[in-house]
C-alpha positions in Angstrom: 56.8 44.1 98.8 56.8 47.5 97.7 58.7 47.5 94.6 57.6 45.7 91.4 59.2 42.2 90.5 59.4 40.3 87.6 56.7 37.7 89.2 54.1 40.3 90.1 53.0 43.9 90.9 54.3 45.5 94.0 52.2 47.1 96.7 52.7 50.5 95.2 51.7 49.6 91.6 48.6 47.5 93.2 47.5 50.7 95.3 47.6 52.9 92.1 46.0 50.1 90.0 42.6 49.3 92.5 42.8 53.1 94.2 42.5 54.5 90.7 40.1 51.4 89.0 37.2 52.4 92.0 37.6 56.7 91.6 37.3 55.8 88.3 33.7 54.0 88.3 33.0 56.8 90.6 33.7 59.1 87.9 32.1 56.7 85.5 28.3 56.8 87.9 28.2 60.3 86.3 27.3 58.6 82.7 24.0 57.8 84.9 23.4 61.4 86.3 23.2 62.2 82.4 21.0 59.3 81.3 18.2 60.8 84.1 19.0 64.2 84.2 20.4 64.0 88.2 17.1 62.9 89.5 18.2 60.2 91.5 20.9 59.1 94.3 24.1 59.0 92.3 23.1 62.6 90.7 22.3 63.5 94.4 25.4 62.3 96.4 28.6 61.5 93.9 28.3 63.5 91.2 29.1 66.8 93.0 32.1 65.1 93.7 33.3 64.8 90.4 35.2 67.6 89.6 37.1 66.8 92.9 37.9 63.4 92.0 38.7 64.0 88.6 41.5 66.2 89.9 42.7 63.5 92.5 42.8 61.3 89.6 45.2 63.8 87.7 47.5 63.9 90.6 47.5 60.4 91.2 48.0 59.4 87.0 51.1 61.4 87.2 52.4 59.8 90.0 51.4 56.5 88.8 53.6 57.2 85.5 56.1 58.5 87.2 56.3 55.3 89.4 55.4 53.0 86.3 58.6 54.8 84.8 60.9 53.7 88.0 59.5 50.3 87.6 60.1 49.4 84.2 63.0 47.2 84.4 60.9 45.2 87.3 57.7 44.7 86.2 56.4 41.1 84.9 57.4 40.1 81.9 54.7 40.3 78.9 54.0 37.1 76.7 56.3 37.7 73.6 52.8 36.9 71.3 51.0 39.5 72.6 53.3 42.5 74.4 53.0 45.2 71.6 49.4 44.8 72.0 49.5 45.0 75.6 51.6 47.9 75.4 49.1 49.8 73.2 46.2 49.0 75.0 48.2 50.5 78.2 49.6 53.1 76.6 45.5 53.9 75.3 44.3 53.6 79.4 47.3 55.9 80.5 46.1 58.4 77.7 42.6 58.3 78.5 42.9 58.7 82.2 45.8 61.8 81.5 43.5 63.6 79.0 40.1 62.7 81.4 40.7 65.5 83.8 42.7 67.6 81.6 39.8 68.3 79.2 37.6 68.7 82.3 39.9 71.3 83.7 39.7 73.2 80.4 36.0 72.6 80.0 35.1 74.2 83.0 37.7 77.3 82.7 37.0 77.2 79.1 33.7 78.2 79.8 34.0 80.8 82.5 33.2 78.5 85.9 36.8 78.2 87.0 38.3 75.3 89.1 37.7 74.2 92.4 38.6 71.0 94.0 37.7 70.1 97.4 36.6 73.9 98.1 40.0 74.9 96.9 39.5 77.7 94.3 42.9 76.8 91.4 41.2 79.3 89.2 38.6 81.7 89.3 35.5 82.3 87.9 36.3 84.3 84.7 36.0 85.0 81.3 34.8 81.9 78.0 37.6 80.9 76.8 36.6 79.6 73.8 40.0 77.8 72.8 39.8 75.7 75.7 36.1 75.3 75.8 36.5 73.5 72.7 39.2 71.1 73.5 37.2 70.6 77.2 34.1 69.2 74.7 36.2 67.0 74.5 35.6 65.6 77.7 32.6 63.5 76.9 33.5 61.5 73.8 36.9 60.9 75.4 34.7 59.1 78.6 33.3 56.8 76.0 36.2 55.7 74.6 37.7 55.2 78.4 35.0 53.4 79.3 35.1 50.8 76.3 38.4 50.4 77.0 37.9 50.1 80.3 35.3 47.3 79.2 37.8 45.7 77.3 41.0 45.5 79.8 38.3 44.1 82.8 37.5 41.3 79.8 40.9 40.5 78.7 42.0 39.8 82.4 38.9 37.4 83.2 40.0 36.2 80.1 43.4 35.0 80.9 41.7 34.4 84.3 39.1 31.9 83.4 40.2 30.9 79.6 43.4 30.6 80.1 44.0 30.6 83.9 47.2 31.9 83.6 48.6 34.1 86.3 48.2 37.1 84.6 45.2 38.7 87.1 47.0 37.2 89.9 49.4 39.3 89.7 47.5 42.5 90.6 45.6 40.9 93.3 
């Protein structure tokens, strides 16, 4: 099943979902690589990755909104009681993980390294820019904030999974 139903997530919305959920705590290891100043295996081996990943990521929100968007009319139906707030919290994750590499991108042109994912040179080395240098500082408080929430969407679905052992997890395994 490719498409969404009104029972469960489809294959599509499933890849996106757990594809993007382990980049993510890739991206997230790099909160480690800070706390010890890169002295250790993740600052060694994954963090040089991130600028790379974060720009997969970009690519891959886009096409996840754009998919969520096609999807809407099929996707499971939200408990009445609680749908506005599961709508902001998604709306919140889709926000964080759209301005996530976005400030990153501006961080680094911002302040004159340019962009390279995987070896491929998007923009050069150049001048500070400071206007985007100062919305790419961004970058940092905005992980925090993704990562609590983050926190919080992992806790509500073991919620409904072990409190109330509905099917609401099930239906993005």
């Amino acid at each position: 099943m490719k498409g969404d139903t009104q029972e469960r997530y489809g294959s599509i919305s499933r890849f996106f979902h757990w594809g993007m959920g382990l980049l993510i705590i890739w991206q997230i290891l790099k909160f480690f690589d800070r706390i010890n100043d890169g002295e250790h295996w993740v600052g060694q081996t994954l963090v040089p990755w991130h600028i790379s990943i974060g720009s997969l990521l970009l690519v891959l929100v886009v096409l996840r909104i754009i998919w969520a968007a096609k999807q809407k009319n099929n996707r499971p139906v939200q408990d009445p009681a609680t749908a506005l707030l599961v709508k902001i919290g998604h709306f919140l994750l889709y926000a964080g993980m759209v301005l996530m590499p976005i400030t990153g991108a501006l961080y680094m042109i911002g302040n004159g390294y340019g962009w390279t994912p995987f070896g491929i040179q998007l923009v050069a080395k150049g001048d500070e820019i400071p206007w985007m240098a100062s919305i790419g500082s961004l970058h940092s408080p905005i992980a925090w904030l993704l990562l609590i929430m983050i926190v919080g969407h992992i806790g509500i679905a073991l919620l409904h999974h072990f409190v109330k052992k509905d099917n609401v997890l099930r239906r993005m395994i």
